[in-house]
C-alpha positions in Angstrom: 70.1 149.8 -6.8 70.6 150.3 -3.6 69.7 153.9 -1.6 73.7 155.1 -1.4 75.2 155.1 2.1 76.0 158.2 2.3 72.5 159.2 2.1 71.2 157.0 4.8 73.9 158.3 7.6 72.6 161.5 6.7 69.5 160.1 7.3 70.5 158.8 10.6 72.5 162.5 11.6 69.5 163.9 11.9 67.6 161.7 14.0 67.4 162.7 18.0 64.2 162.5 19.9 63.9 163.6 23.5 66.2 166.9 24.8 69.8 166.7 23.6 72.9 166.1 22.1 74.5 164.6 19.3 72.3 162.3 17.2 75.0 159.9 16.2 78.3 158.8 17.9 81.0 158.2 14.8 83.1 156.3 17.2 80.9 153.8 18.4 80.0 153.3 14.2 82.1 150.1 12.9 81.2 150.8 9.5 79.2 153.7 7.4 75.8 151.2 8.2 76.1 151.1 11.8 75.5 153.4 14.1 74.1 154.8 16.9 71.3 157.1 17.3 70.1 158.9 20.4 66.3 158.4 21.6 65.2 159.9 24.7 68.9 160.5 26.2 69.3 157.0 25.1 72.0 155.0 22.7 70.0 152.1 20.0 72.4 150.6 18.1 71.1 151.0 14.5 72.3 148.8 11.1 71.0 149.9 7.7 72.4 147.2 5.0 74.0 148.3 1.8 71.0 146.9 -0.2 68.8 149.1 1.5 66.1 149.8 -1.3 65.5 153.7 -2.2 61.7 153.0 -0.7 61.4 152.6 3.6 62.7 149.2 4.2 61.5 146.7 6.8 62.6 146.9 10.1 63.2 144.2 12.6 63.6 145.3 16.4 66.3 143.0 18.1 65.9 143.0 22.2 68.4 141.9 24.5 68.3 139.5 27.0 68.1 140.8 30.7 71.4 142.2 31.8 72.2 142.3 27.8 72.9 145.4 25.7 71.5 146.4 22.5 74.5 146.3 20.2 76.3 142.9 21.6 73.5 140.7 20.9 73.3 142.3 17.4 76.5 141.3 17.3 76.1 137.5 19.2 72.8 136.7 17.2 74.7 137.4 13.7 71.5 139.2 12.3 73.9 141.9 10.4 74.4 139.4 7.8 70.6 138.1 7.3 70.0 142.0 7.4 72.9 142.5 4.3 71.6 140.1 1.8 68.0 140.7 2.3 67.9 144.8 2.7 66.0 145.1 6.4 67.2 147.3 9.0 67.7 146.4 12.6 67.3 148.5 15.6 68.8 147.4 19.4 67.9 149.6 21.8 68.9 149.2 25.6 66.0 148.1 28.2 64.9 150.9 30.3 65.9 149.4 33.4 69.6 149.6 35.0 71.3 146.8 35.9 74.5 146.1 37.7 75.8 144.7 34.4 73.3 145.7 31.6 69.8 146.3 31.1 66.4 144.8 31.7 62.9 145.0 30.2 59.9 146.8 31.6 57.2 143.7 30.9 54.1 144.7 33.2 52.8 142.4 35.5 56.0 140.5 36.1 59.0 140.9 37.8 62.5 141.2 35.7 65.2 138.5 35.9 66.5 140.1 39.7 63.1 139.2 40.7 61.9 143.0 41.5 58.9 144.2 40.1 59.5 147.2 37.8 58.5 150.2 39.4 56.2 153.8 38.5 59.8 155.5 38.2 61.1 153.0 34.9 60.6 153.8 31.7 57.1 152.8 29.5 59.1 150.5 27.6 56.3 149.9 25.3 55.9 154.0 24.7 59.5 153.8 24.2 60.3 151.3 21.5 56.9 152.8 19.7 58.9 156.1 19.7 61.9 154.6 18.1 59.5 153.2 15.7 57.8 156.0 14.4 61.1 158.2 14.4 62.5 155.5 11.3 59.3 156.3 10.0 59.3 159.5 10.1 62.7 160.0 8.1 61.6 157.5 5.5 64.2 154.9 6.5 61.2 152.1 7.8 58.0 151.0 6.2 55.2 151.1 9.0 53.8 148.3 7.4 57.0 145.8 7.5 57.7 146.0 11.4 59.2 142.7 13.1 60.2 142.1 16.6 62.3 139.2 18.1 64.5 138.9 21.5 66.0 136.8 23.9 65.0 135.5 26.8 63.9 138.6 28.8 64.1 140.1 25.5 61.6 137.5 24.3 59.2 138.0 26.8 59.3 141.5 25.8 58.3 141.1 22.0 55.3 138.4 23.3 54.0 142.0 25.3 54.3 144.0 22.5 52.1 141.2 20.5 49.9 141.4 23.0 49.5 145.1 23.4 50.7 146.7 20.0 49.3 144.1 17.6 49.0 146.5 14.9 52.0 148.0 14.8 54.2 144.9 14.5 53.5 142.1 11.2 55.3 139.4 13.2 57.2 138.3 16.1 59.5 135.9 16.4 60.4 135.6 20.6 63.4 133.3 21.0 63.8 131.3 23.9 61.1 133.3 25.7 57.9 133.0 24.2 55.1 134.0 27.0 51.1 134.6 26.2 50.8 137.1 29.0 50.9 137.4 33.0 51.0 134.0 34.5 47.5 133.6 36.1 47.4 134.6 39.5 44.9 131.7 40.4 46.7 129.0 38.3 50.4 129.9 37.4 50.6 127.3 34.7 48.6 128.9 32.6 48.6 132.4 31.4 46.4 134.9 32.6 43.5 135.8 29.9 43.1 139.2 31.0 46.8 140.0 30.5 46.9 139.2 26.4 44.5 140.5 24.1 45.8 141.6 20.9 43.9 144.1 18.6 44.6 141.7 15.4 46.2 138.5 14.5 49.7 138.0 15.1 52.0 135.8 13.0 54.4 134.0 15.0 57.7 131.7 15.2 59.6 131.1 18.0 62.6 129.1 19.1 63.6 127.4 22.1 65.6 124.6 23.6 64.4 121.7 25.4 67.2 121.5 27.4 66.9 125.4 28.8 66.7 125.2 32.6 66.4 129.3 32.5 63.1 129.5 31.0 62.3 125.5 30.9 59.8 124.7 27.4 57.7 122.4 29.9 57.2 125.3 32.5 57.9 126.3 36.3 61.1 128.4 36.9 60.9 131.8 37.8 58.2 133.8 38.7 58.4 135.1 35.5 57.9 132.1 33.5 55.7 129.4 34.8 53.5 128.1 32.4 54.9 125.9 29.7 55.6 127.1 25.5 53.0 124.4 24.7 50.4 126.8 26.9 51.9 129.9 25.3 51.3 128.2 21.7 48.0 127.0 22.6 46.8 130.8 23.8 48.1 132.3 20.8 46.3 129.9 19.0 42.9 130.7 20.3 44.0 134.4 20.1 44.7 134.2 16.0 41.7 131.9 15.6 43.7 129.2 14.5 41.6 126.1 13.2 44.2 123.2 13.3 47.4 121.8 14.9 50.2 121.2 12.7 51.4 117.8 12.9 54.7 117.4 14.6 57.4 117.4 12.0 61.6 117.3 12.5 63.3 120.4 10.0 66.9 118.3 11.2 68.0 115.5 13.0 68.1 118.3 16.4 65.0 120.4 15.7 61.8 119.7 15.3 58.5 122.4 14.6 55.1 122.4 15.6 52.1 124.9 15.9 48.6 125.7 14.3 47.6 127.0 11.3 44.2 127.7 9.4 44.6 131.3 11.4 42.7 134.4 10.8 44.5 136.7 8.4 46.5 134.0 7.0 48.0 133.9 10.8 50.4 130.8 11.8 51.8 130.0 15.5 55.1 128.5 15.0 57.6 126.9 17.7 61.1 125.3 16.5 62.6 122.9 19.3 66.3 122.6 19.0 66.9 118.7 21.0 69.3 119.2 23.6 69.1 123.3 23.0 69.7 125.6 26.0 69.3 129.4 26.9 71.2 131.0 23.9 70.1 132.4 20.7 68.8 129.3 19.0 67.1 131.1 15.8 67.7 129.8 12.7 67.9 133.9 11.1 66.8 132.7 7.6 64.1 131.0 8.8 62.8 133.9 11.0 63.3 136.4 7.9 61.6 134.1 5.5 58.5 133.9 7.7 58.6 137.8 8.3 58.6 138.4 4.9 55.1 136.8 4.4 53.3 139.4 6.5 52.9 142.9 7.0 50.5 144.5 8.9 49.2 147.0 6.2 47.1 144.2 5.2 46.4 142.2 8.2 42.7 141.9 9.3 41.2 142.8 12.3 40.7 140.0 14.7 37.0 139.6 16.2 
């Protein structure tokens, strides 16, 4: 049965962190499971499913895609109802850089979509989503063990940093249309930068892209941002997770094909779904992401060499 609703927005009242006002603003809530919480003087949009369990449930972190918000790419990626029928909560915070017409992410060694490096003054984006983490935790609404990240685009390239710099706090990611490996190298921009990626454990991974997305093209180049190809990012996550083998090209539908390696350390895959003709939009498949977040937590992950 689940843990009743009207204990979890309880839950959820009381969470605030950082100095200030009200935790929870009823009239940006829909319905009793969504709502929105204050962290650091800032809104995350926050959905707790009726099947919650009574015990911390998963969580998957959803981040936007530069100049995005939060709480309408919950709403565009149709995540709420993946969330409903299989009991995990998902958080969409705001990146903390301003933009003209939404937010953008604080991924170091890169500049954002305007093409301006982020500066000493924005937010630790990292520090922040890490907060918002162990808040959940804290209130017994999340499961430390069960934590997920995917995004879009800039919100992609976002949960690829996080793999790379908070390995152990995440079981999976699953970057859509923005799958990166790190910084591109500054001697060789079509491949990533070593240096720049170096997780503490294995990370599990799917992502999803288009091979007709001329914003953040599969076979590389575009902005300074991007660069290198997916195919390099697969391959350097590969050699991170100590992956043994390629898996063999194989089509899921007549418009999406999967490839990858597998025979990783801690039982470790590297995933990438090509939708045939897809562009830059949310091209997951949500029931395939869940299903291959559900194999792992990072309770029981090993440590990588």
């Amino acid at each position: 049965m689940g843990l009743p609703l009207i204990r979890v927005c309880a839950l959820l009242m009381t969470i605030s962190v950082g100095p200030a006002a009200a935790a929870i603003s009823p009239a940006q809530a829909p319905d009793l499971a969504s709502r929105t919480i204050m962290v650091e003087n800032m809104p995350v949009f926050i959905h707790v499913p009726p099947a919650a369990s009574r015990q911390p449930s998963p969580l998957v972190l959803l981040l936007h895609g530069s100049h995005g918000r939060g709480a309408s790419t919950f709403d565009g990626s149709k995540l709420g109802s993946v969330a409903d029928r299989h009991g995990f909560i998902v958080a969409a915070p705001d990146g903390g850089i301003a933009l003209r017409d939404g937010y953008a992410w604080n991924v170091p060694y890169v500049p954002t979509a305007t093409g301006q490096m982020p500066s000493e003054k924005d937010r630790n984006d990292v520090a922040f989503l890490i907060k918002l983490i162990d808040v959940l935790v804290s209130k017994g609404l999340v499961d430390p063990g069960r934590v997920y990240v995917t995004g879009i685009s800039g919100g992609g390239r976002m949960a690829s940093w996080l793999g790379c710099v908070e390995a152990e706090r995440f079981a999976a990611i699953a970057p859509v249309v923005g799958l990166r490996a790190g910084a591109p190298s500054p001697g060789n921009a079509g491949r990533p930068d070593p240096r720049t990626c170096n997780p503490k454990r294995p990370v599990p991974i799917i992502a999803f892209a288009g091979d007709a997305d001329t914003t953040n093209p599969i076979n590389g180049g575009g902005a300074p941002y991007w660069q290198y190809s997916m195919k390099q990012s697969e391959i350097r996550w590969a050699q991170l997770d100590g992956c043994q083998r390629p898996i063999r090209r194989r089509w899921i539908s007549k418009d999406v094909y999967e490839e990858g390696f597998d025979h990783c350390l801690g039982e470790a895959k590297v995933i990438a779904r090509i939708t045939r003709g897809g562009t830059h939009k949310w091209l997951a498949d949500n029931e395939a992401m869940w299903n291959f977040f559900s194999k792992y937590s990072a309770a029981r992950a090993p440590s990588a060499p």
